[in-house]
C-alpha positions as CSV (number, residue, x, y, z in Angstrom):
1,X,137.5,81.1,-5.5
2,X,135.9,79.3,-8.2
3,X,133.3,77.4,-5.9
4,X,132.2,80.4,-3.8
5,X,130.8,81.7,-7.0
6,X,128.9,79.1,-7.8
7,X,127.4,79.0,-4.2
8,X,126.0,82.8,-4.7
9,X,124.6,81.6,-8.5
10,X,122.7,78.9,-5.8
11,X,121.5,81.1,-3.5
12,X,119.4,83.6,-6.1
13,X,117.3,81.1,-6.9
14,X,115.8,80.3,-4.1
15,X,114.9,84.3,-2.9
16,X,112.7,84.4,-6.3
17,X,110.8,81.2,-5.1
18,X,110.3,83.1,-1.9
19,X,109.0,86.1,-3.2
20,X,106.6,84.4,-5.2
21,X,105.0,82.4,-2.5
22,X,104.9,85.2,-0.8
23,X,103.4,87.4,-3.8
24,X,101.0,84.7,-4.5
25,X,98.4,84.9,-2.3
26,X,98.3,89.0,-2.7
27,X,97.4,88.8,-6.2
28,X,94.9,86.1,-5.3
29,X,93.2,88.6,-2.7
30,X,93.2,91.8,-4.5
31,X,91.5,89.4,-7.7
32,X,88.5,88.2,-5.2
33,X,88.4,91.6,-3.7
34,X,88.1,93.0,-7.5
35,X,85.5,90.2,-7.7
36,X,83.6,91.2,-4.9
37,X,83.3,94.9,-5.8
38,X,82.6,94.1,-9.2
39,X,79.3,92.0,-7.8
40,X,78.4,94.6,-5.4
41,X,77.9,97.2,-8.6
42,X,76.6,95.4,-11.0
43,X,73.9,93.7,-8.2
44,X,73.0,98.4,-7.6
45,X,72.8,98.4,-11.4
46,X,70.3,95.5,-12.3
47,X,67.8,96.2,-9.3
48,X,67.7,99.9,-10.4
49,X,67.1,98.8,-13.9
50,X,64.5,96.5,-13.0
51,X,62.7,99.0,-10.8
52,X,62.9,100.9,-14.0
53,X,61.5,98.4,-15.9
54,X,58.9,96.9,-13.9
55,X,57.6,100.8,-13.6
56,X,57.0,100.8,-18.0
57,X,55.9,97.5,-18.0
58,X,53.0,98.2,-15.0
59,X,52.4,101.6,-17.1
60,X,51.8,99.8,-20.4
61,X,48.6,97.6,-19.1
62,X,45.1,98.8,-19.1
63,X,43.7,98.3,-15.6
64,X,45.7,98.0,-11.5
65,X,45.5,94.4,-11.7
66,X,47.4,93.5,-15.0
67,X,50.0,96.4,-13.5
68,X,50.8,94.8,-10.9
69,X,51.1,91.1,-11.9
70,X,52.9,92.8,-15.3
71,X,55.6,94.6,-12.7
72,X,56.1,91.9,-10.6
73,X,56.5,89.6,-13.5
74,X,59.3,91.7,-15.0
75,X,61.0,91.9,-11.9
76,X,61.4,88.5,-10.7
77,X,62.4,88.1,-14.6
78,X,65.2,90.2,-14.4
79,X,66.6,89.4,-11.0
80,X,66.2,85.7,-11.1
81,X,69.9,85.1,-11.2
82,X,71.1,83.7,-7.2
83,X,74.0,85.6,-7.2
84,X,71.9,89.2,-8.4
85,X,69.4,88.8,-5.4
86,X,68.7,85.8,-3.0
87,X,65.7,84.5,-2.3
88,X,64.1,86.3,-5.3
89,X,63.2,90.2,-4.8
90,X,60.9,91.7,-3.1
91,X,58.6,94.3,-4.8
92,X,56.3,96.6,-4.1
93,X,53.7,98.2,-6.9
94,X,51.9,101.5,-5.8
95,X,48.9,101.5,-8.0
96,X,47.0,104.5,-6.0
97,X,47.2,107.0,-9.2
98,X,46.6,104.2,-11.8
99,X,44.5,106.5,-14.2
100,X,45.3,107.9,-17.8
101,X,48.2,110.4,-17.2
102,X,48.6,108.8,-13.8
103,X,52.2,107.6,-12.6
104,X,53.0,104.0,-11.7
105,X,55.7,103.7,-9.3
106,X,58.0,100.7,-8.0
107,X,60.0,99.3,-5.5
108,X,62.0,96.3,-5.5
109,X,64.8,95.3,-2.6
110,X,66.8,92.6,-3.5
111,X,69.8,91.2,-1.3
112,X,72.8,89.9,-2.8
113,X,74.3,86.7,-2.5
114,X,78.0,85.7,-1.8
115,X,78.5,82.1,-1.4
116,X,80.3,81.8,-4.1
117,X,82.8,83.9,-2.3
118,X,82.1,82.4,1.1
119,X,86.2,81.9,1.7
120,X,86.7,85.0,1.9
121,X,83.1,85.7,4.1
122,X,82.2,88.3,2.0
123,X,78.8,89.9,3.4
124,X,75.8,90.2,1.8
125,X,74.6,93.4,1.4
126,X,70.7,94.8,0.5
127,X,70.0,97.2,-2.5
128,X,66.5,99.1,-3.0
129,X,66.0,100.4,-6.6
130,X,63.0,102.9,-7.2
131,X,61.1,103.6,-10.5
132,X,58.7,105.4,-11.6
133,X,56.6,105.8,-15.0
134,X,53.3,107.7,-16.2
135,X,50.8,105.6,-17.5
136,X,50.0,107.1,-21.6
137,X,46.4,108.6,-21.3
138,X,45.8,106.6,-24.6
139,X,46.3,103.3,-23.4
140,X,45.5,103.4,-19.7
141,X,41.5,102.1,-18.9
142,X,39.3,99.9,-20.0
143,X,39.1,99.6,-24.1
């Protein structure tokens, strides 16, 4: 009597190493998959923000050709992180109502990148922020 018990103390060890091997690589998925998602947000978030951004900073200037190079300039500033948008992003300035009062408008398409999550072939996915902003009709024209 005395050694079955102490067979059965034996066997209850090893069916919590099992579970854990087994629960292992679940909590490893779901925390790349919470990774992943995570990316995919915050990647939305900074190219609306520097669609926004590039918008007030092509507003501020004083004539179509300091715009531009002032909303490009924010936005390859603000997305120049590899993992925000590969390759750099790709904007594009409409200038057509550049006057005082006028409205500046934005937009920049960025795709993300995922190698750093390559074992799990995440795919990359392409975001398109718009902005807009009206140029002050104190600033805007020549001095």
């Amino acid at each position: 009597m005395r050694n079955r018990s102490v067979v059965q103390h034996e066997d209850r060890g090893a069916a919590e190493v099992v579970a854990a091997i087994m629960i292992a690589p679940v909590v490893v998925g779901f925390t790349v998959l919470v990774f992943f998602l995570g990316r995919q947000v915050d990647s939305r978030a900074s190219v609306r923000t520097a669609a926004d951004s590039s918008a007030q900073a092509a507003a501020r200037q004083r004539d179509p050709a300091s715009a531009d190079a002032a909303a490009r300039q924010t936005a390859v500033d603000m997305l120049g992180d590899s993992s925000t948008c590969t390759g750099g992003p790709t904007v594009a300035v409409d200038l057509s109502d550049f006057r005082p009062g006028g409205i500046v408008t934005v937009d920049i398409t960025c795709t993300t990148g995922n190698g750093d999550l390559a074992a799990v072939a995440a795919p990359s996915r392409t975001f398109t922020g718009h902005g807009a902003a009206v140029i002050d009709t104190y600033r805007a024209g020549t001095p």
